[in-house]
C-alpha positions in Angstrom: -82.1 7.8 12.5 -80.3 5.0 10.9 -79.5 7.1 8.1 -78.0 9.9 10.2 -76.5 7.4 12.2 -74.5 6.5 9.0 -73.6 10.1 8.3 -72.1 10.8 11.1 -69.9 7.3 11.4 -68.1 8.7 8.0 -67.6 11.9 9.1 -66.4 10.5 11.7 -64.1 8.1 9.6 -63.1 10.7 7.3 -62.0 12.7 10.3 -60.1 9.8 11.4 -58.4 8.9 8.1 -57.5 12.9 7.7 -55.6 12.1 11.5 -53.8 9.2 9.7 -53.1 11.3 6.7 -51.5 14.1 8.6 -49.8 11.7 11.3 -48.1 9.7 8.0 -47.5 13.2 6.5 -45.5 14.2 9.8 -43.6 11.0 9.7 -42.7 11.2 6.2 -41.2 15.0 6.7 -39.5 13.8 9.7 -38.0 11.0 7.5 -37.2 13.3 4.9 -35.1 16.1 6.7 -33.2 12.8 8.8 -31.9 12.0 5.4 -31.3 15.9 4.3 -29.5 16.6 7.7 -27.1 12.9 7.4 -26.7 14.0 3.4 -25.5 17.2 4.3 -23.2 15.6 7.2 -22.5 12.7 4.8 -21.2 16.1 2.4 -19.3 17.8 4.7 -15.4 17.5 3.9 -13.0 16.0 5.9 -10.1 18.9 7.0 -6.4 17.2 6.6 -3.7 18.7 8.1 -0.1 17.2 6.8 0.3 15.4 9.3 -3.3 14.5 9.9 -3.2 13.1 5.7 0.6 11.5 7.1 -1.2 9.1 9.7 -3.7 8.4 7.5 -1.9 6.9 5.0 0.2 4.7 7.0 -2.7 3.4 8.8 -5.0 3.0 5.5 -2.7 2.8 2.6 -2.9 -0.8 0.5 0.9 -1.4 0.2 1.4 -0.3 3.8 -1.3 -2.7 5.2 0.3 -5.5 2.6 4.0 -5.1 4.0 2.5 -5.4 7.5 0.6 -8.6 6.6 4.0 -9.6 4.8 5.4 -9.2 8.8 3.1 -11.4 10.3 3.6 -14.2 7.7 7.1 -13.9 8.3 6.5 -15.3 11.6 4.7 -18.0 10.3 7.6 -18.8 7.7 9.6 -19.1 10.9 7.3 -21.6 12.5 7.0 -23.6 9.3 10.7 -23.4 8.6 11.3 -25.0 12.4 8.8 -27.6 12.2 11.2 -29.2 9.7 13.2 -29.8 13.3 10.5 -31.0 15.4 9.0 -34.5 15.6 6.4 -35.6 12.8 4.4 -37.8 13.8 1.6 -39.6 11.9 -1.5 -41.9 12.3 -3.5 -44.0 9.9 -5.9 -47.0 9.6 -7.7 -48.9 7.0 -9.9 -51.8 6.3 -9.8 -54.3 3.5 -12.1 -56.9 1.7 -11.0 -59.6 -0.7 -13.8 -61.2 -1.9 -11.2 -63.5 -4.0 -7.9 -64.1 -1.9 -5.2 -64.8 -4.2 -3.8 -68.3 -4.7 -0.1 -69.5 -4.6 1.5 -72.5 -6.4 2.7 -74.8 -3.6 5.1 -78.1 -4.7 3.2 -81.3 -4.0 6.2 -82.7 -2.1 5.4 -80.6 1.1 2.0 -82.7 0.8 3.1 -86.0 -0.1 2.3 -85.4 -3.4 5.5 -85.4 -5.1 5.2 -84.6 -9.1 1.9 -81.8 -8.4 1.9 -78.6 -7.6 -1.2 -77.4 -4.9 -2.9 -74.0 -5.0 -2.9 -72.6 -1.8 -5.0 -69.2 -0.8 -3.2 -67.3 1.9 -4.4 -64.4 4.1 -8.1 -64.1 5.3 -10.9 -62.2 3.5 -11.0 -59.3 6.1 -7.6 -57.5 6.8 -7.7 -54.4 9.7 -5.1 -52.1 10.9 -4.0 -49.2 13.1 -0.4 -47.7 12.7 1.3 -44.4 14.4 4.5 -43.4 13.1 7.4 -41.2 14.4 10.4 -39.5 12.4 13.0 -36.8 14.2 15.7 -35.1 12.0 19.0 -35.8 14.1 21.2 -33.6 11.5 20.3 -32.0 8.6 22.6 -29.0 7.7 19.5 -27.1 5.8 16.9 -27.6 8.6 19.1 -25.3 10.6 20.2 -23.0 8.0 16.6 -22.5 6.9 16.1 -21.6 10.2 18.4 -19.1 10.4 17.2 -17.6 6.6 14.0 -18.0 7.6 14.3 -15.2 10.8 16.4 -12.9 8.4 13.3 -13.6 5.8 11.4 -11.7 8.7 13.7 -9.0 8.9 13.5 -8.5 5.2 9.6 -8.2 5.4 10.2 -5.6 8.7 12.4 -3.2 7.0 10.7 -3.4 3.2 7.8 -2.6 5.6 9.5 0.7 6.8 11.0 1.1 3.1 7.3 1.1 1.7 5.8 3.8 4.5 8.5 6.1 3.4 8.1 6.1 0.1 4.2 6.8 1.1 5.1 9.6 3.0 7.0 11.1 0.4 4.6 10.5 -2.1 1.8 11.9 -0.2 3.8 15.0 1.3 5.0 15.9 -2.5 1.5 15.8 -3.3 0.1 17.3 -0.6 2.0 20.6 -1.3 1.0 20.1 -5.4 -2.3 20.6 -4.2 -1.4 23.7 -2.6 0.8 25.0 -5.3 -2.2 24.3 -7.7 -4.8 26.4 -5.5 -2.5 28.9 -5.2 -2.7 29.0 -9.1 -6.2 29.1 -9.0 -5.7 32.3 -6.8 -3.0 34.1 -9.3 -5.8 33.7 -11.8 -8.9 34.9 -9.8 -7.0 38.2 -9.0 -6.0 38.7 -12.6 -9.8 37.9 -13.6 -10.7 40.6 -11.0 -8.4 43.2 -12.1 -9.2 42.5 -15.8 -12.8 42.7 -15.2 -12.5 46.2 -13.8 -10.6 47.0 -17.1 -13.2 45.5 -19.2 -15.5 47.5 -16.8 -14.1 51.1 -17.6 -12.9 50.4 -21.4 -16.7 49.7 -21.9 -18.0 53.1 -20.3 -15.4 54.9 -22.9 -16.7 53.0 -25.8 -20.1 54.1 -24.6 -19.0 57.4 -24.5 -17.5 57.6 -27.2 -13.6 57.4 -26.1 -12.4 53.7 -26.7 -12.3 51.8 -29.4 -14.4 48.5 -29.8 -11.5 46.5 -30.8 -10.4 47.5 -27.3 -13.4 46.3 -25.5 -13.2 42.6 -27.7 -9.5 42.2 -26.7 -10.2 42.4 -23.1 -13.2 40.9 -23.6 -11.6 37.8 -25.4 -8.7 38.2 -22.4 -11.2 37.4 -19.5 -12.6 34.7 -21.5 -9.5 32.9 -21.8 -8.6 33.5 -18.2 -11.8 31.7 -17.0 -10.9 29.0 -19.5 -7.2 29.2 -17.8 -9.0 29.1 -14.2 -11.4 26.2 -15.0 -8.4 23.9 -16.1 -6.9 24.7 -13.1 -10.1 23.8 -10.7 -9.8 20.7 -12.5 -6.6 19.9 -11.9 -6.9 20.8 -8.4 -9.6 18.0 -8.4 -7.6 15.7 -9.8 -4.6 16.2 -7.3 -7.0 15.7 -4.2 -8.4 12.4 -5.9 -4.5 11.5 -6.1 -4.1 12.4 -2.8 -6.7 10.4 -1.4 -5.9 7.3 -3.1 -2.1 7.5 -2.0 -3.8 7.8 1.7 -6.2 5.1 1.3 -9.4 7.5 1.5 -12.9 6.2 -0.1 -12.7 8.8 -3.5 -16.0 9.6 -3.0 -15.2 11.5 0.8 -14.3 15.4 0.1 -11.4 16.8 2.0 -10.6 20.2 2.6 -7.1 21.2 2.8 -6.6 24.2 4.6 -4.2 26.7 3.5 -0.4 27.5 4.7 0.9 30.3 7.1 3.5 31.3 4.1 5.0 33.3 6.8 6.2 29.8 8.6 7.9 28.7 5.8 11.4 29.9 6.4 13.6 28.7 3.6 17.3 27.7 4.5 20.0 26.8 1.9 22.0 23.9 2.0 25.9 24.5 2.3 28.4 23.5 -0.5 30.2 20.3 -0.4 27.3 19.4 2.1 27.3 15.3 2.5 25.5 12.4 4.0 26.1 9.2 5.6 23.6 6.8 3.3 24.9 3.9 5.2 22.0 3.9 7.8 19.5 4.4 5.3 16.7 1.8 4.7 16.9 1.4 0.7 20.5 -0.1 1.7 19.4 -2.1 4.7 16.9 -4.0 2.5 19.3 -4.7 -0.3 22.3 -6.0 2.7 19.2 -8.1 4.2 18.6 -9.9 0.8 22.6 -10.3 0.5 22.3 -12.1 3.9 19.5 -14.2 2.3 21.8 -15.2 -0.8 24.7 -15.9 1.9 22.1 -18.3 3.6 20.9 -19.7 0.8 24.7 -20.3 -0.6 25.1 -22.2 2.9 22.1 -24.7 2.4 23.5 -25.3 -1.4 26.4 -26.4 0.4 24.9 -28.6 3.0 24.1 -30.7 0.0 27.7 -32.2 1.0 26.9 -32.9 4.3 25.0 -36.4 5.5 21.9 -36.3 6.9 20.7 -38.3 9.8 17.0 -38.8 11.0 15.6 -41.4 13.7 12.2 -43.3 12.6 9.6 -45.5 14.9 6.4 -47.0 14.2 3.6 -49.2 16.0 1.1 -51.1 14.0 -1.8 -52.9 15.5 -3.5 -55.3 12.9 -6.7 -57.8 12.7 -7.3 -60.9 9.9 -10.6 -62.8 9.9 -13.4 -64.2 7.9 -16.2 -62.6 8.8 -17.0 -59.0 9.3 -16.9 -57.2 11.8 -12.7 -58.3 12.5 -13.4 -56.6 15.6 -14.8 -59.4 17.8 -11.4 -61.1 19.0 -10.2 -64.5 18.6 -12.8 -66.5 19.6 -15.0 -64.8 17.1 -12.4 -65.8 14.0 -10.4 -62.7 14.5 -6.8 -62.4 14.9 -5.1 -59.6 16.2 -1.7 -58.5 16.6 0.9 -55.8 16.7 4.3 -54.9 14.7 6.7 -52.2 16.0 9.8 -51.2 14.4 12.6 -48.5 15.3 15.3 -47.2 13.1 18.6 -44.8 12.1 18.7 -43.1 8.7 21.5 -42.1 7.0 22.0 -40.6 3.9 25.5 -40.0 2.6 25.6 -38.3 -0.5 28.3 -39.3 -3.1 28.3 -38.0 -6.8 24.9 -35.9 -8.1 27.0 -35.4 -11.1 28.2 -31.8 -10.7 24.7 -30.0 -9.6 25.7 -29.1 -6.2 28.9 -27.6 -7.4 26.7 -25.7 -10.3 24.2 -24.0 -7.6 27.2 -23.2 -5.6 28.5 -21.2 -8.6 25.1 -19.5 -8.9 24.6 -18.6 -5.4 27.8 -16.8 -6.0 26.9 -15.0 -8.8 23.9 -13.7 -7.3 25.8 -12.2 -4.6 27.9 -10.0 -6.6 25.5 -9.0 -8.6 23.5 -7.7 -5.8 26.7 -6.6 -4.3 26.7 -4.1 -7.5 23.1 -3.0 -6.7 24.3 -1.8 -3.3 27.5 -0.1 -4.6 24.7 1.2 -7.3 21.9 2.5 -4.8 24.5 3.7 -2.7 25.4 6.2 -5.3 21.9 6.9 -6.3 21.6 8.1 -3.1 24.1 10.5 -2.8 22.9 11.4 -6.1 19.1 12.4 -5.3 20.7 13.9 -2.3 23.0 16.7 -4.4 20.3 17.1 -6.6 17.7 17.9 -4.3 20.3 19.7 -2.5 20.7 21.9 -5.6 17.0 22.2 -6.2 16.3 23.9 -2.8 18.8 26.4 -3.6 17.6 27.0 -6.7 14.3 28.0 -5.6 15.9 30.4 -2.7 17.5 31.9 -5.5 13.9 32.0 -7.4 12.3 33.2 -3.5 15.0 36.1 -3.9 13.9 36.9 -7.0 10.2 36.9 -6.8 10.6 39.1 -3.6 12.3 41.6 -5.6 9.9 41.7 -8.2 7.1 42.2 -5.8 9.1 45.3 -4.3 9.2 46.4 -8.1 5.8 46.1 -8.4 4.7 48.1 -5.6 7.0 51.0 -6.2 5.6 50.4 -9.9 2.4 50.5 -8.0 3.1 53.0 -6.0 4.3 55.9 -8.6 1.4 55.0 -10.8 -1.1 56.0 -8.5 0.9 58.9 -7.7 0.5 60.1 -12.0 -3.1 58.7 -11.2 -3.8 61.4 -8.8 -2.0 64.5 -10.5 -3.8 63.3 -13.7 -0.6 61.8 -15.5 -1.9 58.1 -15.8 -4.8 56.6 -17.0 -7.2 54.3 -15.3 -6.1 51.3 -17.3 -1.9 52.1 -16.5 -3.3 52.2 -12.6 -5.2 48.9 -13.1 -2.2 47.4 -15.3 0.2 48.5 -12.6 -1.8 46.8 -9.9 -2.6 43.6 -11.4 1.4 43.4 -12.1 1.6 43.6 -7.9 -0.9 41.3 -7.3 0.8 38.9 -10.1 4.1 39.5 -8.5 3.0 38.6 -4.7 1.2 35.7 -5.5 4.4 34.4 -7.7 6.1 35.0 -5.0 3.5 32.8 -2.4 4.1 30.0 -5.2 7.9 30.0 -5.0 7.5 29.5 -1.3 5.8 26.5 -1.7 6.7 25.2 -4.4 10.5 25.3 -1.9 8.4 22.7 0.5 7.7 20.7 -2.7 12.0 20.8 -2.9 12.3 20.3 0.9 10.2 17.2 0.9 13.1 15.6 -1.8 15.5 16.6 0.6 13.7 15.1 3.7 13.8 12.2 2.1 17.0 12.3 0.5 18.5 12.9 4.2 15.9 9.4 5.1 14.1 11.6 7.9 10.7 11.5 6.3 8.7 9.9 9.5 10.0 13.7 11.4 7.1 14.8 9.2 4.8 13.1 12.0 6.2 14.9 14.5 
């Protein structure tokens, strides 16, 4: 009994532990497809619209989360810069011991001791004190000057904020499109591959049969080769523009995007007239530069207050405790003696002769002016500048759109009459497949001019400083 007893306890253990096994086994494969399925989600790329990848940057972009930080400590310049106007006021206290006071010669005569001189220690071995202390600029030509620098300091930082978004939008627009124009590479090539491969296809049926020539065969042969060759490069460089792209936008490298492609049939290309100007005074590369000029003027000003006299108000209360014995804090009757001090004065400083240094920074201030007066005259014409240009490069490539759509209307009729001589048997198979791979070539040029003519408009968005319509 005992022994079956024992039997049928492990059986009933091992039937147990097989429950435990299976129940671990069930959570483990529930474990394991929870991290399959957030893998797969984890791999699933992110779809960005222009203006989707737009937003993105100016919300995530270093440099545009640095120039907004450089905002908000432009406020705090201010309230530093004004505090040089305000009352400072300042506390202290201390305690002393002088375990050996110091001793002072004393003629004897005051101690009818004429002819000797008495050693005298003054001051008490314990020495406490308490002292607040006020100071108030009354006139100081460079407190309020840097006041008035410092709130043009934060309208430096405000519009080198909106300079440094622009130049993200730009950058990430232009590269945007490169991606586009690079996958739209990718697809030239696959449709040659494709076309080539059916060549390769036939050519190798007549060599079986006896009607082609091997060298035949090992040039297409070689041709597809270097096509896939041509088509990997490209893949790569696709790569390498999206890993651009998501760095310009502030996107972890490691997230995969998906860029979906273009209607080409939106794009809608429009020259730019002749003799077609701008006004670059409004735009923000010059509002920066006449910002900083202000600064220089400012600056200029507080060299020159340098002149001026300065006058400040001071006050003080001190509260102080000699004694013998420690603590000093006991009062009078204890050995201590306590007493206050208060004082309350004007300051003025007049300045005389420094020798020719104000007169020197004066001169420099100056200099600095005109020289960034010459940066403005010279941005200013780099603007109009990039504006002609890019004016000139979006007609180019309307005049490049014009061709490429005639080319693809030459390669359909092209097309077109070769499979007519196809069908009455006066063309080959490999003239049909020639014919049409020149079409497909020919249309998808033609989808590459188009947006490589967004690449051009983007120059010319900015060129005409209405990048953030892009948002719109």
């Amino acid at each position: 009994m005992r022994t079956s007893f024992q039997i049928k306890t492990i059986n009933k253990n091992n039937r147990s532990s097989g429950r435990l096994n299976k129940g671990w086994k069930y959570l483990l494969l529930l474990f394991a497809s929870m991290i399959s399925i957030s893998t797969i989600m984890a791999q699933q790329p992110v779809e960005l619209q222009l203006k989707d990848a737009l937003r993105y940057a100016l919300e995530a972009n270093q440099n545009a989360r640095k120039a907004r930080l450089n905002i908000e400590n432009g406020q705090y310049q201010i309230d530093e810069v004004k505090s040089r106007a305000l009352p400072q006021v300042n506390g202290s206290g201390g305690i002393t011991y002088n375990p050996i006071l110091q001793l002072s010669a004393i003629p004897g005569e005051l101690f009818g001791t004429p002819g000797t001189t008495t050693l005298v220690a003054f001051g008490q071995k314990w020495n406490a004190n308490a002292a607040l202390s006020v100071s108030q600029t009354l006139f100081d030509n460079s407190v309020f000057t840097g006041i008035k620098a410092a709130k043009t300091t934060a309208e430096f930082y405000r519009l080198n904020a909106q300079l440094t978004e622009e130049q993200i939008l730009e950058q990430v627009a232009t590269n945007y499109y490169r991606v586009l124009v690079q996958r739209q590479q990718v697809g030239v090539v696959d449709s040659t591959i494709k076309n080539t491969e059916r060549l390769q296809s036939v050519l190798q049926g007549l060599f079986d049969n006896g009607l082609a020539k091997k060298i035949d065969v090992d040039r297409v042969a070689v041709s597809v080769s270097n096509l896939r060759s041509r088509r990997q490069q490209l893949l790569n460089g696709v790569l390498l523009l999206e890993n651009q792209l998501k760095f310009l936008i502030g996107m972890p490298i490691q997230n995969p995007i998906s860029i979906p492609g273009i209607e080409l049939a939106s794009i809608t290309p429009q020259a730019v007239p002749q003799g077609d100007t701008i006004d670059v005074a409004g735009r923000t590369e010059l509002a920066v530069l006449r910002t900083q000029e202000s600064l220089l003027q400012y600056q200029k000003q507080a060299t020159k207050g340098e002149y001026y006299p300065t006058l400040g108000f001071s006050g003080s209360y001190s509260y102080q405790g000699l004694s013998n014995r420690f603590p000093v804090f006991k009062g009078q009757k204890n050995g201590a003696n306590w007493f206050d001090v208060s004082s309350l004065g004007l300051n003025l400083r007049v300045p005389i002769f420094n020798g020719g240094a104000t007169k020197a920074r004066l001169k420099q201030a100056d200099v600095s002016i005109r020289k960034l007066q010459e940066d403005i005259s010279s941005t200013r014409l780099s603007l109009n500048l990039a504006y002609e240009n890019a004016r000139t490069q979006i007609n180019n490539s309307i005049i490049t759109l014009s061709s490429q759509k005639e080319n693809v209307e030459l390669a359909r009729n092209v097309y077109s009459n070769t499979q007519n001589n196809y069908n009455n048997g006066l063309a080959t198979l490999t003239d049909l497949l020639e014919a049409e791979n020149s079409l497909t070539e020919a249309q998808n040029n033609y989808s590459s001019a188009l947006l490589d003519y967004r690449v051009s408009e983007i120059q010319l968005i900015k060129a005409q400083g209405t990048l953030r319509n892009l948002l719109n």
